[in-house]
C-alpha positions as CSV (number, residue, x, y, z in Angstrom):
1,X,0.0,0.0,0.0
2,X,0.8,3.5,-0.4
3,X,0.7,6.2,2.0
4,X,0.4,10.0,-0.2
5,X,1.3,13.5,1.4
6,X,3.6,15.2,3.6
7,X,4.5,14.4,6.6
8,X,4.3,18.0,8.4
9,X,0.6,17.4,7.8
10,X,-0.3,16.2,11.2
11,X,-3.4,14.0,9.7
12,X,-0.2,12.2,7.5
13,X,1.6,12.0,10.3
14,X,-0.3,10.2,12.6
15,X,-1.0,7.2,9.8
16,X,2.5,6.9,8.9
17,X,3.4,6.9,12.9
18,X,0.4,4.2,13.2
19,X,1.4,1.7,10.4
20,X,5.5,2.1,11.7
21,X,4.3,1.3,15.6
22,X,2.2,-1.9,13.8
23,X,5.3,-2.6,11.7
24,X,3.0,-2.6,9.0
25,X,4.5,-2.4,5.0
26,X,4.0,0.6,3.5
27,X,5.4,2.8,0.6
28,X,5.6,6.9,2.2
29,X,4.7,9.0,-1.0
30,X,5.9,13.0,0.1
31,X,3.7,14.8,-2.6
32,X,2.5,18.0,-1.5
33,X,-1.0,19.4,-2.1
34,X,0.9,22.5,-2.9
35,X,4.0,22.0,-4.9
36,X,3.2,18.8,-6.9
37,X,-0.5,19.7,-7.4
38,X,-0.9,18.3,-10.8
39,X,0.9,14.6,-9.7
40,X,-1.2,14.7,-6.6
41,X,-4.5,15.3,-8.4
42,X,-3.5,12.4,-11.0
43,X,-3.4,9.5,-7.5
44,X,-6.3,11.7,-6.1
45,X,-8.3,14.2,-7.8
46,X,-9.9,15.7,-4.6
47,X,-6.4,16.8,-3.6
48,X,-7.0,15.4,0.1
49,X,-4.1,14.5,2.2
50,X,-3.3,11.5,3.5
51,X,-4.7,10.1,0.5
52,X,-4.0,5.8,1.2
53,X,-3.9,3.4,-1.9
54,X,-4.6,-0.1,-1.4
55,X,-3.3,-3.4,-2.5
56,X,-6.6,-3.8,-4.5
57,X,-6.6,-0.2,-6.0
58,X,-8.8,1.5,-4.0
59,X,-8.3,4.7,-3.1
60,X,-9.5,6.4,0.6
61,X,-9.1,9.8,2.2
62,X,-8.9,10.9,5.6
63,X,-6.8,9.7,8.4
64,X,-9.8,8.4,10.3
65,X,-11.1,6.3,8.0
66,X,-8.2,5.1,6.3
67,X,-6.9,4.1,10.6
68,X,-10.4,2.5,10.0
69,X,-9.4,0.4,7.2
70,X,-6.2,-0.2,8.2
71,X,-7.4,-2.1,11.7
72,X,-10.3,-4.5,9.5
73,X,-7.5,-5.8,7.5
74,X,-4.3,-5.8,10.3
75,X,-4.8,-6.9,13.8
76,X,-1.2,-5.3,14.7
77,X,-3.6,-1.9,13.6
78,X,-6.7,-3.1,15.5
79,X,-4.4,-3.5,18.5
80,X,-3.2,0.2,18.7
81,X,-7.1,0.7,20.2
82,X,-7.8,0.1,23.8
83,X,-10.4,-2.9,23.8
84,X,-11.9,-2.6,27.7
85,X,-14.8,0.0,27.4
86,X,-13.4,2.1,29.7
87,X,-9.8,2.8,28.6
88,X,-11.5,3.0,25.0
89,X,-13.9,5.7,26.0
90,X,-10.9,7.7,27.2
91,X,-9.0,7.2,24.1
92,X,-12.2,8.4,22.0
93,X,-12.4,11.5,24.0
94,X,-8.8,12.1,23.7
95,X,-8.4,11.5,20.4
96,X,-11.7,13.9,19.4
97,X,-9.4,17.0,21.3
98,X,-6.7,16.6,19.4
99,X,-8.2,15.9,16.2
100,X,-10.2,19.4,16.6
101,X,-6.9,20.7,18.0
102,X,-5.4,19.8,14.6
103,X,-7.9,21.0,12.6
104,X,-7.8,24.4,14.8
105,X,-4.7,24.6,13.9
106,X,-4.4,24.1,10.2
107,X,-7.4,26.3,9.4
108,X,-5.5,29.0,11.4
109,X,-2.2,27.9,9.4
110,X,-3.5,28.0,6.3
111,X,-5.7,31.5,6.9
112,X,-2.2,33.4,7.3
113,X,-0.4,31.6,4.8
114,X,-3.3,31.3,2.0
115,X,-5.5,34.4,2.6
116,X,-3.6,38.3,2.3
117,X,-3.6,39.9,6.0
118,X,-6.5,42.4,4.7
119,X,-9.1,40.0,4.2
120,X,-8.2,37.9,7.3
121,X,-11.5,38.1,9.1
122,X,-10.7,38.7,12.1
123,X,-14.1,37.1,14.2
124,X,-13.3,34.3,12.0
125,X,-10.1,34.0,13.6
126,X,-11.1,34.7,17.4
127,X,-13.4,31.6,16.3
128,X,-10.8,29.4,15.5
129,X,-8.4,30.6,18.1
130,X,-10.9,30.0,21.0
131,X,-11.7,26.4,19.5
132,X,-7.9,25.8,19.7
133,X,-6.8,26.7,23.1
134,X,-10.0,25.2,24.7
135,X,-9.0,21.8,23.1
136,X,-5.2,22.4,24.1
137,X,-6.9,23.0,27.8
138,X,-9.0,20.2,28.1
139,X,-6.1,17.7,27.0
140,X,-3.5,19.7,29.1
141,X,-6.1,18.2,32.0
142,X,-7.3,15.8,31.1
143,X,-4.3,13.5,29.9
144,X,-2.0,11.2,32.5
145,X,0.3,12.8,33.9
146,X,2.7,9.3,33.1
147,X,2.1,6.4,30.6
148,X,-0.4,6.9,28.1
149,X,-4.3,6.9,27.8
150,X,-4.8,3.1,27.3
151,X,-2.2,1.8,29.5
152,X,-0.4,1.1,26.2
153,X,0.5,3.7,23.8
154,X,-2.3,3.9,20.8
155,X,-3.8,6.1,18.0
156,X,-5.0,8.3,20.4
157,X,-2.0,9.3,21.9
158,X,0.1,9.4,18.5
159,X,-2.7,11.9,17.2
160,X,-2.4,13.9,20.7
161,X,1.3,14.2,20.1
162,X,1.2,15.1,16.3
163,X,-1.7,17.6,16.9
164,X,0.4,19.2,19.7
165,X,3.8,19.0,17.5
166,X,2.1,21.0,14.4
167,X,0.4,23.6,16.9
168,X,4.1,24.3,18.5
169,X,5.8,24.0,16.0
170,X,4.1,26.5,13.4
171,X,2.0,28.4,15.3
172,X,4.5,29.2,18.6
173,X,3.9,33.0,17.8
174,X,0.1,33.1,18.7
175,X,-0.2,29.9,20.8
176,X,1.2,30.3,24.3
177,X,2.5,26.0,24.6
178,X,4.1,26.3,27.6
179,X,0.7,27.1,29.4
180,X,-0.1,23.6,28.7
181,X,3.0,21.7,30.6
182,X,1.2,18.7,31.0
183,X,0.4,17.9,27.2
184,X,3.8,19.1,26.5
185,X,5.3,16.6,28.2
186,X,2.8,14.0,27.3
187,X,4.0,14.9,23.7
188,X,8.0,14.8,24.6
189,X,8.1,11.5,25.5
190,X,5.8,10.3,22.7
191,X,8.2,12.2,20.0
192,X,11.4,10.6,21.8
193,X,10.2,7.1,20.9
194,X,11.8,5.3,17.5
195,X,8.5,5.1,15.5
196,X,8.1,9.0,15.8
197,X,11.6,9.9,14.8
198,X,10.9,7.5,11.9
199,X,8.3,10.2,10.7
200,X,9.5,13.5,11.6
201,X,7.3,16.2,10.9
202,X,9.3,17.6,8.2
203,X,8.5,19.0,4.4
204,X,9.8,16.2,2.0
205,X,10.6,13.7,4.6
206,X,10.4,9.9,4.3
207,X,8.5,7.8,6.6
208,X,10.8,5.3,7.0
209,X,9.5,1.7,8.9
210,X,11.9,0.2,12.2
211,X,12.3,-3.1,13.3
212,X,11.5,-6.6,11.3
């Protein structure tokens, strides 16, 4: 299978990060929505990144639903959820945050890098801000202060950590990170693990898979 887009998307990210941890086969394809428009559109025409192709030629958007996919057909996927109703719950909840968080924080990325400064709407933008730092609160509380959310480290916590690493890492001049110590660490220890500095959140990087 192939895995299309860049990997300082943080919805890339966290599917490249999920099929290294599962030490699942993959081909990492960098093309960027922006640069390589015209051989993106040709592999998917509704320029959507990560864009997944599967060994039977289908193609699926989304990092939800390809995660989705990717658990039906591999256990070692399947296994990255919590199965107790309990631990699952929390890893739902955590991973609904930081998937707002993420989209927060591209919309607010791609308003000052897309639109002039002069048509920035500015009630838009107090919208989107508010909608970030409130999801950046509640997982600044709500996440263990040790460990991660399932007792074993999951999708939820890999898209906690990339949701965090994008917001810090672009958006450090209008997002205070340090008032959110908690999640910062939570994200620190999740970046210093091998399958993380496998897919560093870098323009033209390689995912690249560990172990056998």
């Amino acid at each position: 299978m192939q895995l299309i887009g860049m990997l300082d998307s943080p919805y890339v990210r966290r599917v490249a990060i999920a099929l290294i941890m599962a030490k699942t086969p993959f081909i990492h394809r960098p093309i960027s929505l922006f640069r390589h428009i015209d051989q993106f559109s040709e592999l998917n025409p509704l320029l959507k990144a990560p864009t997944l192709l599967t060994d039977d030629g289908v193609t699926l958007m989304d990092s939800s639903v390809i995660l989705e996919y990717l658990a039906g057909v591999d256990p070692r996927i399947a296994a990255l959820a919590p199965s107790t109703p309990p631990e699952r719950l929390s890893a739902l909840r955590a991973t609904a945050l930081a998937l707002t968080v993420m989209e927060k924080a591209v919309h607010r990325q791609y308003e000052r890098m897309l639109r002039p400064a002069e048509k920035q709407h500015e009630p838009w933008v107090d919208r989107v801000m508010g909608q970030l730092t409130a999801g950046l609160s509640a997982l600044d509380l709500e996440l263990p202060p040790s460990g991660w959310i399932g007792g074993e480290l999951g999708v939820a916590d890999i898209t906690v950590a990339c949701a965090f690493g994008f917001t810090h890492s672009l958006l450090a001049d209008v997002v205070d990170t340090g008032r959110y110590p908690n999640l910062g660490a939570f994200s620190a220890r999740a970046e210093a693990l091998p399958a993380f500095r496998a897919a560093p959140a870098v323009d033209g990087a390689i995912a690249s898979t560990i172990g056998g």
